[in-house]
C-alpha positions in Angstrom: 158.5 151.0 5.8 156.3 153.5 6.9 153.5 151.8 5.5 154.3 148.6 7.3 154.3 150.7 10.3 151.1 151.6 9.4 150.3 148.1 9.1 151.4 147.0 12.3 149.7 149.9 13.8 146.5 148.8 12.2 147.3 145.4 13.4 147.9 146.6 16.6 144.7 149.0 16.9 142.7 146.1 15.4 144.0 143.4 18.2 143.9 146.1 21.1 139.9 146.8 20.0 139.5 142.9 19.8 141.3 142.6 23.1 138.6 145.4 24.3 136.0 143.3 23.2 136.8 140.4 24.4 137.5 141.8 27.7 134.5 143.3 27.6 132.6 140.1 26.8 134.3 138.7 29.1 133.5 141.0 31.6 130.0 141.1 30.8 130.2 137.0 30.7 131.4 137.6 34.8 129.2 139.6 35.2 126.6 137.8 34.3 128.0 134.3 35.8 128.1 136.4 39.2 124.3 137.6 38.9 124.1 133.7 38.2 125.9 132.9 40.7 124.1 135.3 43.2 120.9 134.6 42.1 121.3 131.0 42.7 123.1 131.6 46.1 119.8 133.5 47.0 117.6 130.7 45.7 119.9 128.2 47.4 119.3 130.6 50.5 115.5 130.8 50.0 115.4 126.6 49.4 117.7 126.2 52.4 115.6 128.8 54.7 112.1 127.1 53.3 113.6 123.8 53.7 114.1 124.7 57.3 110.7 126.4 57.5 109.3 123.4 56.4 111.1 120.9 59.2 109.6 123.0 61.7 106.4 123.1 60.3 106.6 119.1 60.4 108.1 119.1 63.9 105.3 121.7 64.9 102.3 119.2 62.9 104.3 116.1 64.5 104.6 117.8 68.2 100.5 118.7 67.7 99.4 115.1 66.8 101.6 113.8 69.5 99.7 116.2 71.8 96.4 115.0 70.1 97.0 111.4 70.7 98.3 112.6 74.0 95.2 113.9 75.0 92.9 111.1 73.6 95.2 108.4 75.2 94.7 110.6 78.8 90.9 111.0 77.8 90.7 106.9 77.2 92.7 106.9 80.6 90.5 108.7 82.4 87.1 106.9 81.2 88.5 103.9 81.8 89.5 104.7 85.5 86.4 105.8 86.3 84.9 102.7 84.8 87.0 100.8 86.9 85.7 102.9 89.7 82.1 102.5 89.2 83.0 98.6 88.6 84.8 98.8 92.2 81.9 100.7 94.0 79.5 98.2 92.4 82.0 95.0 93.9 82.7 96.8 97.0 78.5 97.3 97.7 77.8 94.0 96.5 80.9 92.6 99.0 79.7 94.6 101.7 76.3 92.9 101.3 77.7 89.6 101.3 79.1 90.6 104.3 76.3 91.5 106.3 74.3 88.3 105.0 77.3 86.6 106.2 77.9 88.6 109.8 74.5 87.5 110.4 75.0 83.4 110.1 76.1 82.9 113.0 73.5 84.0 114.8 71.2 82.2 112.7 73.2 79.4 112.8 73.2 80.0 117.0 69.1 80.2 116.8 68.9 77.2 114.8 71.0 74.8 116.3 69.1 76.2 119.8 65.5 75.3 118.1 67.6 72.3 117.2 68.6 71.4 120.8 65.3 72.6 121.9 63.5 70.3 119.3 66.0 67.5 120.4 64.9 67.9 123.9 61.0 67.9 122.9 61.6 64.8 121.1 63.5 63.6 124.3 60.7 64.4 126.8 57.9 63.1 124.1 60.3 59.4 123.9 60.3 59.8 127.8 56.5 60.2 128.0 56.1 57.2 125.6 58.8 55.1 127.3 56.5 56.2 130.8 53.3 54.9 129.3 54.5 52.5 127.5 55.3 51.2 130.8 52.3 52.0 132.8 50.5 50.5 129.9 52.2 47.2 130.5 52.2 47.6 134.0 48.5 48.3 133.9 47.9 45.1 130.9 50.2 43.1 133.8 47.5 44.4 136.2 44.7 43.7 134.5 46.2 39.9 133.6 46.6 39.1 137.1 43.2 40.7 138.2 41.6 38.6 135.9 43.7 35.4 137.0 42.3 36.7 140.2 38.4 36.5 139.5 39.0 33.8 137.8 40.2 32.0 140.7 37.8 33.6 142.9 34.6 33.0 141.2 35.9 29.2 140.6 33.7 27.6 138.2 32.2 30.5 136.8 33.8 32.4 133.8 33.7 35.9 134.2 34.5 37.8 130.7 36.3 41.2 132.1 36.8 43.3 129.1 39.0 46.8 130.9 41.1 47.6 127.9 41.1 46.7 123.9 44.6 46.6 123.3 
């Protein structure tokens, strides 16, 4: 029996060195599962923290064309109100100089309808005068008429032929 102690004791050495080995592949297997695992914590890490990096960078680029567009909308903004300025300035002058043409109608309109009445009034005195000679015409015809009834009837058998007025 001695040499089935051995045996055994072979057995045993043999199965304690394989346990050795196996625990120290195993180990070494951990070991190298937790550099894994670090390593990929880290890149994890390095992904996460450049993932970040990179949102702000977008927010930053998004925040800076916002600004852009907010500065070319405010630059449109302000050409367009001065525009609208100058086209204002350019109503208000051309207003204002209706407005004088139109302050001075009624004085116009006062001188005209005067030369108006005064023109009336001329034509009245001239249809006056007319009417008045008109009349002393006739009257003067009438005259006439019975002056030369008058020779007539004076000078009895003899014709006078009293020419005064061609009419």
């Amino acid at each position: 029996m001695p040499e089935c102690n051995c045996f055994r004791l072979r057995k045993i050495t043999e199965l304690n060195s394989r346990l050795r080995s196996t625990e120290e592949k195993s180990r070494a297997e951990r070991e190298e599962l937790r550099n894994q695992l670090h390593q990929l914590s880290a890149e994890s890490a390095s992904t996460k923290l450049e993932n970040q990096t990179l949102r702000v960078q977008q927010a930053r680029l998004k925040s800076e064309e916002y600004g852009l567009k907010l500065e070319i909308t405010q630059k449109e903004a302000r050409e367009l109100k001065v525009s609208l300025e100058k086209e204002k300035e350019q109503v208000r002058r051309e207003l204002l100089a209706r407005i004088q043409e139109l302050e001075a109608m009624p004085e116009k309109l006062r001188r005209t309808e005067q030369q108006l009445r005064d023109a009336q009034e001329e034509a009245d005195v001239h249809e006056r005068r007319n009417m008045e000679h008109h009349a002393a015409l006739s009257d003067v015809r009438h005259k006439v008429c019975d002056k030369h009834h008058l020779i007539y009837l004076v000078t009895g058998s003899v014709v006078f032929q009293v020419t005064l007025f061609s009419f």
